[in-house]
N, CA, C and O of each residue as an XYZ file, in Angstrom:
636
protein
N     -47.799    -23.833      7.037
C     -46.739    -24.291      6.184
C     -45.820    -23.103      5.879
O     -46.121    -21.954      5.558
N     -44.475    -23.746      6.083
C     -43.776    -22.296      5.659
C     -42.560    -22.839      4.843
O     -41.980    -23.894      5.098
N     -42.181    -21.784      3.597
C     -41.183    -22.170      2.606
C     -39.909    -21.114      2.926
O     -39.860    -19.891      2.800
N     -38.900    -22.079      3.390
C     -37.922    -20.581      3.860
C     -36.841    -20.974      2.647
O     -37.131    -21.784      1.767
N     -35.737    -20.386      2.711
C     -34.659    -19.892      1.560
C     -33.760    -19.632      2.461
O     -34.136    -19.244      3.567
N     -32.228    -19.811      2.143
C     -31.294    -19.546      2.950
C     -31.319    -17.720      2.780
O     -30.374    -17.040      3.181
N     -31.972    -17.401      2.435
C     -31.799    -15.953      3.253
C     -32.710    -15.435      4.152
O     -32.675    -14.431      4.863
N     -33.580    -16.357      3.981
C     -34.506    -16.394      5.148
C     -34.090    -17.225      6.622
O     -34.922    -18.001      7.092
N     -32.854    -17.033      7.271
C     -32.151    -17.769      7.515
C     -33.025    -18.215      9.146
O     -32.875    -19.298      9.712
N     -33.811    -17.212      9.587
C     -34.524    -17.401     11.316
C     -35.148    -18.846     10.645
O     -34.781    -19.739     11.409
N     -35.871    -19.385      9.625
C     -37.212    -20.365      9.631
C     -35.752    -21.359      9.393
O     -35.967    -22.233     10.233
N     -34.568    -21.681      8.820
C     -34.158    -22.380      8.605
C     -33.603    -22.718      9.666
O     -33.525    -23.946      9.673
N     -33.108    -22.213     10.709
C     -33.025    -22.909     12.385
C     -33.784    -23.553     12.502
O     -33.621    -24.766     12.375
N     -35.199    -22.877     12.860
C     -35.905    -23.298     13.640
C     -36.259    -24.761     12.646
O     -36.582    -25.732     13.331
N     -36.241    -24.895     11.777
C     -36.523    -26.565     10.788
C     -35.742    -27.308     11.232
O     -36.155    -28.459     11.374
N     -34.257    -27.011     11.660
C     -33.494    -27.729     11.924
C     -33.152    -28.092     12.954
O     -32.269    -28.947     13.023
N     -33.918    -27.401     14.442
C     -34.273    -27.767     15.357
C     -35.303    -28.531     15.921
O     -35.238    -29.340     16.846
N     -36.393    -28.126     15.157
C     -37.316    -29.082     15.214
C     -37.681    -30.236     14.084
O     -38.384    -30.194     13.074
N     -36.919    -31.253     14.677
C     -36.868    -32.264     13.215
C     -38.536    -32.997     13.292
O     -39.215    -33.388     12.342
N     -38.826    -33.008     14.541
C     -40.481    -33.849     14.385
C     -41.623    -32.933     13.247
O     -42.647    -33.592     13.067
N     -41.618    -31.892     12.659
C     -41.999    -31.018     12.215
C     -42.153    -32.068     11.030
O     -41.345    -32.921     10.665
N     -43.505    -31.748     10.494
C     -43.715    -32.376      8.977
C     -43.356    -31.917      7.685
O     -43.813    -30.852      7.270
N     -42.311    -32.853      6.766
C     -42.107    -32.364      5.701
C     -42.528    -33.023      4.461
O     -42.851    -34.211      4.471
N     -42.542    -32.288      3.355
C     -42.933    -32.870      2.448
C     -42.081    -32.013      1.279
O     -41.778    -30.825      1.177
N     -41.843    -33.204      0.446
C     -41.019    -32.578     -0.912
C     -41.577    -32.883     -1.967
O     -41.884    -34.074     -1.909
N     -41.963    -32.293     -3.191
C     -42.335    -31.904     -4.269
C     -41.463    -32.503     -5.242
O     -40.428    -33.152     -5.090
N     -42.148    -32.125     -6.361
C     -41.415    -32.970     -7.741
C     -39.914    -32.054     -8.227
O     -39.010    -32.598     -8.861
N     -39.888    -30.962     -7.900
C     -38.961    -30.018     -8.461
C     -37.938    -29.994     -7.406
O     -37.060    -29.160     -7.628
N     -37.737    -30.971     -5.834
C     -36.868    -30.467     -5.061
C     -37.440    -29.776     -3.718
O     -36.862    -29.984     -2.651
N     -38.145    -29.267     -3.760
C     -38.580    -28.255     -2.982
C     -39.294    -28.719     -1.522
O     -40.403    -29.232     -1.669
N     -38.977    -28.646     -0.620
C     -39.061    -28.977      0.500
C     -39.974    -28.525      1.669
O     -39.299    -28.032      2.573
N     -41.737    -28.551      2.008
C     -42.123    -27.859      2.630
C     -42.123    -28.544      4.093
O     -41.882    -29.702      4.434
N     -42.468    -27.440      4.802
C     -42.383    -27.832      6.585
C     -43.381    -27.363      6.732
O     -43.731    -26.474      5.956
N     -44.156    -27.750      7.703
C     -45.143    -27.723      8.129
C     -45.396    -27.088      9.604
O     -45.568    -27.859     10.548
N     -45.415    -25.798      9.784
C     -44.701    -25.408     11.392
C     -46.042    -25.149     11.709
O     -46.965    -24.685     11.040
N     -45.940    -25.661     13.208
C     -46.824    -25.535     13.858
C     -47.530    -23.291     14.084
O     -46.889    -22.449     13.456
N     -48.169    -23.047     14.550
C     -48.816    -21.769     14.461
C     -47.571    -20.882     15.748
O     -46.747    -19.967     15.785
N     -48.130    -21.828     16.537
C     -47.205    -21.174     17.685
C     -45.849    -21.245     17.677
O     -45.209    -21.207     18.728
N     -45.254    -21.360     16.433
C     -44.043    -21.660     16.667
C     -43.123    -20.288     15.906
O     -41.935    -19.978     15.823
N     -44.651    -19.625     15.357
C     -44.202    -18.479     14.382
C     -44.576    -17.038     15.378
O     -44.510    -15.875     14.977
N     -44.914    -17.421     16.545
C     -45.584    -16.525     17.192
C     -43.944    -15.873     18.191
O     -43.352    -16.777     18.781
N     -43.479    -14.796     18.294
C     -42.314    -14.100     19.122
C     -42.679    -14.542     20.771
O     -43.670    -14.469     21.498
N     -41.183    -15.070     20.901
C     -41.697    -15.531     22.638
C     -40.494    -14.483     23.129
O     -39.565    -14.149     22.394
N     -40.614    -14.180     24.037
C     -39.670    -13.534     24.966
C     -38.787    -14.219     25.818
O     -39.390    -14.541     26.842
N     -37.812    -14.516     25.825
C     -36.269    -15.442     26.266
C     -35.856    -14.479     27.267
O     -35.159    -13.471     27.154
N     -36.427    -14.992     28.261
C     -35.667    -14.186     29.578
C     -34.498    -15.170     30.191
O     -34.933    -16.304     30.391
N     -32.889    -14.962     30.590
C     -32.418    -15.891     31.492
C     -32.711    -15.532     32.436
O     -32.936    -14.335     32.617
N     -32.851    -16.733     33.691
C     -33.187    -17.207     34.820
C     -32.202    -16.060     36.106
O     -32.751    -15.607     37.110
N     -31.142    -15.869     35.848
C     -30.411    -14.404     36.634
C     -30.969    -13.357     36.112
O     -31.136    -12.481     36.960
N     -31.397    -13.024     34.879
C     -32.126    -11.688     34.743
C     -33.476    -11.589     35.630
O     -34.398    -12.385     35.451
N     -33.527    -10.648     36.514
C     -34.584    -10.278     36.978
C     -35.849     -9.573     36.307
O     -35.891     -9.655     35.079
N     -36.734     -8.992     36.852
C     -38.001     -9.339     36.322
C     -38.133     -7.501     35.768
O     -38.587     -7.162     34.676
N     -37.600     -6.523     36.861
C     -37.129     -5.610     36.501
C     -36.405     -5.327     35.690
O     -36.574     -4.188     35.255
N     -35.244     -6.154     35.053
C     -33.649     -5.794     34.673
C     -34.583     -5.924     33.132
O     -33.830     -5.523     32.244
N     -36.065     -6.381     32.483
C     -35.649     -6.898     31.518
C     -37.027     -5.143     31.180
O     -37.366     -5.001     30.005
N     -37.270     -4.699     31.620
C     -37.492     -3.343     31.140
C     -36.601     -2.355     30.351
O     -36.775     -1.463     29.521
N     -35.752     -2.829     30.884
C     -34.241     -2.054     29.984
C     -33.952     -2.832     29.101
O     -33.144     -2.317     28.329
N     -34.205     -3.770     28.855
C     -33.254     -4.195     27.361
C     -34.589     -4.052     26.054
O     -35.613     -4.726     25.949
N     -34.057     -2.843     25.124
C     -34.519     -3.042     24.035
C     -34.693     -4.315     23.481
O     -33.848     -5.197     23.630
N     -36.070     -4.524     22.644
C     -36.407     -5.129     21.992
C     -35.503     -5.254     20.081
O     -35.399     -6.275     19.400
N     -35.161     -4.257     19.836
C     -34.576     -4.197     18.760
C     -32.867     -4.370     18.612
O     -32.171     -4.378     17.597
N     -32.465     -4.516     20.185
C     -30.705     -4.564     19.991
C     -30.995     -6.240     20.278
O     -32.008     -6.562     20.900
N     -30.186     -7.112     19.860
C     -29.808     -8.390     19.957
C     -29.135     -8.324     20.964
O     -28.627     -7.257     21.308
N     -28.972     -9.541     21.712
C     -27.962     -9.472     22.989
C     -26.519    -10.071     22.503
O     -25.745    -10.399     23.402
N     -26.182    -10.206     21.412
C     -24.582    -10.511     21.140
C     -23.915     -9.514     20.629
O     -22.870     -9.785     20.039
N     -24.487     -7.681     20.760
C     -23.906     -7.150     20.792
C     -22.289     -7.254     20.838
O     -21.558     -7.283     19.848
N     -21.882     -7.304     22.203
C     -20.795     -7.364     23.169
C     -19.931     -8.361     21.947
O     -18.966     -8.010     21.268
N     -20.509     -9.446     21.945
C     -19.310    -10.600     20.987
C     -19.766    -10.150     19.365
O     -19.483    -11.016     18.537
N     -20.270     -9.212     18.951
C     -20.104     -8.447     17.593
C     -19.045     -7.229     17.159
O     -18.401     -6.854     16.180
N     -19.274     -6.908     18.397
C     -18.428     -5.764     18.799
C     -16.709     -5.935     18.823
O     -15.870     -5.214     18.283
N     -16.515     -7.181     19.666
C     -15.333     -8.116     19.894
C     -14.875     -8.388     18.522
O     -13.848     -7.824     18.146
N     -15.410     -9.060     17.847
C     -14.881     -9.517     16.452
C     -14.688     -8.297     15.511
O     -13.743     -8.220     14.725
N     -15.514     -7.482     15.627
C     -15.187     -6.675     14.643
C     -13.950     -5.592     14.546
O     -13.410     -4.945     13.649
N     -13.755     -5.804     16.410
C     -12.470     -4.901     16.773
C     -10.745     -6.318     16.461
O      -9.545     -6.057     16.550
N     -11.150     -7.123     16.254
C     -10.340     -7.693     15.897
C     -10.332     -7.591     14.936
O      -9.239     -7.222     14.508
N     -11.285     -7.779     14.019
C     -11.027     -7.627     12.172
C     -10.189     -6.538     12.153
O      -9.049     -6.535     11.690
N     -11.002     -5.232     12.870
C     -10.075     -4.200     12.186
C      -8.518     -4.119     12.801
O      -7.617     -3.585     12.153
N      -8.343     -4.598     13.874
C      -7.468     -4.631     14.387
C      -6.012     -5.431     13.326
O      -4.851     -5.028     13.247
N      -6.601     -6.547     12.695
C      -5.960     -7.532     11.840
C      -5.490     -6.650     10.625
O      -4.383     -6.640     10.088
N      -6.854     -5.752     10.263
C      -6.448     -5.272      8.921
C      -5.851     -4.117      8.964
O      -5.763     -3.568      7.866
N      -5.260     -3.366     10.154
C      -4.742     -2.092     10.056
C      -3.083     -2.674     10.321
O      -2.046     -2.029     10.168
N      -3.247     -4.165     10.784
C      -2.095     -4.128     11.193
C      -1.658     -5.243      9.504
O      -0.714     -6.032      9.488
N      -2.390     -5.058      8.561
C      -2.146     -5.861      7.551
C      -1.555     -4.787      6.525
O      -0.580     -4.917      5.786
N      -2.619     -3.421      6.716
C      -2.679     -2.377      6.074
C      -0.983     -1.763      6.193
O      -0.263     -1.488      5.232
N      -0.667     -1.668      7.480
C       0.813     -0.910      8.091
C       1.930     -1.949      7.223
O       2.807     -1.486      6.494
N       1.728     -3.362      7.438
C       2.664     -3.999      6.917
C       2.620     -3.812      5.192
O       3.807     -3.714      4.879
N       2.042     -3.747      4.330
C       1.635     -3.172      3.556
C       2.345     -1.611      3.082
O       3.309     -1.398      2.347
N       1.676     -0.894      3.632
C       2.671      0.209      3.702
C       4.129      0.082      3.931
O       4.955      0.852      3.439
N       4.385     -0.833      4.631
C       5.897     -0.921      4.888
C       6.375     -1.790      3.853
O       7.605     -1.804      3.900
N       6.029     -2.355      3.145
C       6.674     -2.864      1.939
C       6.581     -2.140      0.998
O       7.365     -2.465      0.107
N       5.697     -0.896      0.665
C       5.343     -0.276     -0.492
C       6.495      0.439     -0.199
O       7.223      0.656     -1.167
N       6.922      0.943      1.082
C       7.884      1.741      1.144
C       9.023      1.631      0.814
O       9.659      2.567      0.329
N       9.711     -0.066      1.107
C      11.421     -0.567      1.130
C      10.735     -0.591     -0.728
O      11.549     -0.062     -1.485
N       9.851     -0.944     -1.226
C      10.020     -1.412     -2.620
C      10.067      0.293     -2.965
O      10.934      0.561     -3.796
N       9.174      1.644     -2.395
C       9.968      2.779     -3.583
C      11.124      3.118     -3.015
O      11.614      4.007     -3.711
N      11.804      2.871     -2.121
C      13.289      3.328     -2.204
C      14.051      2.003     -2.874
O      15.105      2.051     -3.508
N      13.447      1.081     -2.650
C      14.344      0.020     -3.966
C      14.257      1.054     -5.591
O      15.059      1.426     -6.447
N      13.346      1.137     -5.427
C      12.969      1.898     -6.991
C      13.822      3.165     -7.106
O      14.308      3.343     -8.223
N      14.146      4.236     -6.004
C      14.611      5.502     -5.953
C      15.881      5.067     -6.437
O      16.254      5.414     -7.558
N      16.730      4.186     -5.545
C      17.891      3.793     -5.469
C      18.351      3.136     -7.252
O      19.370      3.581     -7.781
N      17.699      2.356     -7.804
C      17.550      2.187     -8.529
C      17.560      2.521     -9.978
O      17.743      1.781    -10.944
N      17.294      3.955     -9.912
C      16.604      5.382    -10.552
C      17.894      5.401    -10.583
O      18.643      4.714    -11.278
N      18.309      6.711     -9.330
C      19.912      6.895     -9.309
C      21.202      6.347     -9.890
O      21.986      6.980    -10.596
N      21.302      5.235     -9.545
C      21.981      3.942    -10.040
C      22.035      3.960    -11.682
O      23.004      3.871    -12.437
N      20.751      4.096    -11.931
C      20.496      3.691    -13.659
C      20.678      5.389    -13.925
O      20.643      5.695    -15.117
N      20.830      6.296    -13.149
C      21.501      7.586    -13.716
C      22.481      7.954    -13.890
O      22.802      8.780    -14.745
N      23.378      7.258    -12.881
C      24.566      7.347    -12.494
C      25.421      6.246    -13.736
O      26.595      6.471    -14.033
N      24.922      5.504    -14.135
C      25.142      4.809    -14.909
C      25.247      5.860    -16.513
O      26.268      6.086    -17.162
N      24.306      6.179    -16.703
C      23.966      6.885    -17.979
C      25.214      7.938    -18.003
O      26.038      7.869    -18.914
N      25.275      8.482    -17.428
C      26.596      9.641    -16.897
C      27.861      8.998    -17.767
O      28.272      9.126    -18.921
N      28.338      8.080    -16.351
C      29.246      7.622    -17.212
C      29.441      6.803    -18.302
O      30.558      6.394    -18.617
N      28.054      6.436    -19.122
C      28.303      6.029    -20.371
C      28.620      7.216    -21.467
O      29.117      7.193    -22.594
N      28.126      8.224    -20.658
C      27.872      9.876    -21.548
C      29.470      9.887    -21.783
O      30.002      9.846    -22.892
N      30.221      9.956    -20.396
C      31.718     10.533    -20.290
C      32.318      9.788    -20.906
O      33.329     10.226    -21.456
N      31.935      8.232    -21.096
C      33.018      7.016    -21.839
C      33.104      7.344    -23.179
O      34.109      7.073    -23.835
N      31.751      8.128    -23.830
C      31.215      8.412    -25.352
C      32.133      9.232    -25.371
O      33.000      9.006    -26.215
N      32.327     10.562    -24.424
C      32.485     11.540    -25.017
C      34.388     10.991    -24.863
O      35.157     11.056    -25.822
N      34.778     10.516    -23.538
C      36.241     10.207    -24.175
C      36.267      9.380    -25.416
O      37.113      9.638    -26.273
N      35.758      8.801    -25.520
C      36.124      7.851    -26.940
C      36.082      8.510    -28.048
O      36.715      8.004    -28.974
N      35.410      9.707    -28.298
C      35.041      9.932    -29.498
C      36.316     11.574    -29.843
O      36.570     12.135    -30.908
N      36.765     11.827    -28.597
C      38.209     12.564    -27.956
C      39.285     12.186    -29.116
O      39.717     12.755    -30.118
N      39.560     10.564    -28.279
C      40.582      9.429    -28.615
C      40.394      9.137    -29.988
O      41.423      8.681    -30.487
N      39.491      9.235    -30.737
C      39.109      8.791    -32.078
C      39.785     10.505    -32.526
O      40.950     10.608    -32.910
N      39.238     11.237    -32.452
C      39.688     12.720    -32.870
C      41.189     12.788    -33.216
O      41.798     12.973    -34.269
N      41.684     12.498    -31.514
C      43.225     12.707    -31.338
C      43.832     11.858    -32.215
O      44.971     12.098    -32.616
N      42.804     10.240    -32.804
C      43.991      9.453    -33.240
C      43.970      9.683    -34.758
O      44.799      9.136    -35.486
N      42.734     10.738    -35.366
C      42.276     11.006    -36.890
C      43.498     12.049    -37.171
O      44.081     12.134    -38.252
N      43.749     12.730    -36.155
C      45.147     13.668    -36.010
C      46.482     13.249    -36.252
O      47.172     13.263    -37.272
N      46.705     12.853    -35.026
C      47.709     11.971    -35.260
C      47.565     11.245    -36.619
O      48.597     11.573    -37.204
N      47.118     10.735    -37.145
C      47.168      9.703    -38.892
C      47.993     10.911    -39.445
O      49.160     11.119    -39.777
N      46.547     11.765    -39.367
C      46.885     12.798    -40.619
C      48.260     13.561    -40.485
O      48.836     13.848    -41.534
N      48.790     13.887    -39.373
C      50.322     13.953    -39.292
C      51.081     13.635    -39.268
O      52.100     14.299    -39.462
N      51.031     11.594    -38.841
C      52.130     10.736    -40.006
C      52.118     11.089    -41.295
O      53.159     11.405    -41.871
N      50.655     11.072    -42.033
C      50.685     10.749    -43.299
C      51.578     11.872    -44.112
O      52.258     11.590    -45.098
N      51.433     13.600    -43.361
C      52.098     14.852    -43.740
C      53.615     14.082    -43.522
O      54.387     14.249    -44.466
N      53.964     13.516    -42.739
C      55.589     13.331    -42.203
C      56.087     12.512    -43.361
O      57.037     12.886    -44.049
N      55.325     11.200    -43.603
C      55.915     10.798    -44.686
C      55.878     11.458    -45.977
O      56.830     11.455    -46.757
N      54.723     12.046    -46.199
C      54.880     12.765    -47.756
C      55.786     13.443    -47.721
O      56.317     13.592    -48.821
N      56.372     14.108    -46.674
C      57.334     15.172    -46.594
C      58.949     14.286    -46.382
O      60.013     14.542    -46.945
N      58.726     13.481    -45.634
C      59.824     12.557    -45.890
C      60.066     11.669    -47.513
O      61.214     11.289    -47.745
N      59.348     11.479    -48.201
C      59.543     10.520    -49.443
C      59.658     12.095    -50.571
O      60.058     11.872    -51.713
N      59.382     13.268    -50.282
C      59.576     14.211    -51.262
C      61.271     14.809    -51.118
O      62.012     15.281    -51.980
N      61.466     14.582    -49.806
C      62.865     14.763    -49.527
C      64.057     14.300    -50.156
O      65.106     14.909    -50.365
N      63.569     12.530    -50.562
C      64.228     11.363    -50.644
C      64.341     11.471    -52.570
O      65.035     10.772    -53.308
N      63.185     12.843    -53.027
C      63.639     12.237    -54.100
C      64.896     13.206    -55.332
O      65.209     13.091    -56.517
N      65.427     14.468    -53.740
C      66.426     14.652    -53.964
C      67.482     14.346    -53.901
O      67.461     14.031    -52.711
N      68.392     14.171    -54.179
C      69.988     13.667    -54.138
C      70.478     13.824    -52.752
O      69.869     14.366    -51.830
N      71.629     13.295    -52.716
C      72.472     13.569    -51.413
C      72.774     14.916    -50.837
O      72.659     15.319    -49.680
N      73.201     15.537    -51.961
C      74.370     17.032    -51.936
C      72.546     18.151    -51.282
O      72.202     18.990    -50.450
N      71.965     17.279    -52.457
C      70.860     18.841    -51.720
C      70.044     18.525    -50.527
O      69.493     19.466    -49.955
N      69.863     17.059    -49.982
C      69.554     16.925    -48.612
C      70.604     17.364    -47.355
O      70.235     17.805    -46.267
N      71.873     17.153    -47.739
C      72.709     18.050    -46.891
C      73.091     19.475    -46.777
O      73.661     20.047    -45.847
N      72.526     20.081    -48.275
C      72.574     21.287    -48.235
C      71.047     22.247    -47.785
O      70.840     23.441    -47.565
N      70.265     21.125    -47.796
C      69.129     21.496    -46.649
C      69.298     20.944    -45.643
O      68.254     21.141    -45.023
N      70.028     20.285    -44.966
C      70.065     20.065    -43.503
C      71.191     21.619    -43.030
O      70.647     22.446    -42.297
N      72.053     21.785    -43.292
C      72.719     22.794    -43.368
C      72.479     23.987    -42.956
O      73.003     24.773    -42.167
N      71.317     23.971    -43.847
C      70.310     25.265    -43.616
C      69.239     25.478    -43.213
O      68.463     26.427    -43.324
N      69.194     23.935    -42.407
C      68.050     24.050    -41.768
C      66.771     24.264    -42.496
O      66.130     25.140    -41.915
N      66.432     24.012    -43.068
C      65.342     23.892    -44.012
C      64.497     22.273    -44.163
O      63.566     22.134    -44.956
């Protein structure tokens, strides 16, 4: 009797190959088979073109699907280097999106710097300008509150 487990995965073939095999299931689920003695015993699988010589050379411990293990796995990696490159090539257009970006948002800052600093120029020049209307008129309405004779006798003289 033998109780296999899917990680015991060799006894679970062979159950499922040999369906005449006796089973019996239990109260909890559990499923026993009943394998014959010889069926647990290692047979040696020679094909019919392998000669009788040829099979001295093949280790007992390498599996013969080598060759199609080998195959797949050079495709996996094959898939993932070429997943890996594409990969890289997007990491790349996205940091020069980012560089460009950078720049841009520097180049930007700049001329918000230069717009500040003219504006705050233009604010200067125009606090100036006020303050030298405001001198023009005081100096004009102090003028006005001499008479005729002495605004012409300061134009006269230039004063």
């Amino acid at each position: 009797m033998v109780t296999y487990t899917p990680e015991n995965s060799m006894f679970g073939c062979l159950v499922r190959r040999h369906k005449t095999w006796r089973r019996q299931a239990d109260n909890r689920g559990i499923v026993r088979v009943f394998v014959p003695p010889d069926a647990l015993e290692p047979r040696e699988i020679v094909r019919k073109d392998v000669l009788a010589d040829d099979r001295v050379n093949i280790r007992k411990d390498v599996p013969a699907d080598i060759p199609k293990v080998m195959m797949i796995l050079e495709t996996a990696i094959a898939s993932l280097t070429a997943r890996a490159e594409h990969a890289e090539r997007i990491a790349d257009q996205e940091r020069q999106r980012a560089e460009a970006a950078e720049t841009q948002i520097a180049a930007e800052r700049q001329a918000r710097q230069d717009a500040d600093a003219r504006a705050a120029a233009a604010e200067r020049d125009s606090q100036a300008a006020q303050a030298e209307a405001m001198r023009l008129r005081e100096a004009e309405r102090e003028r006005r509150t001499f008479g005729l004779l002495a605004r012409l006798r300061a134009a006269w003289r230039n004063e």
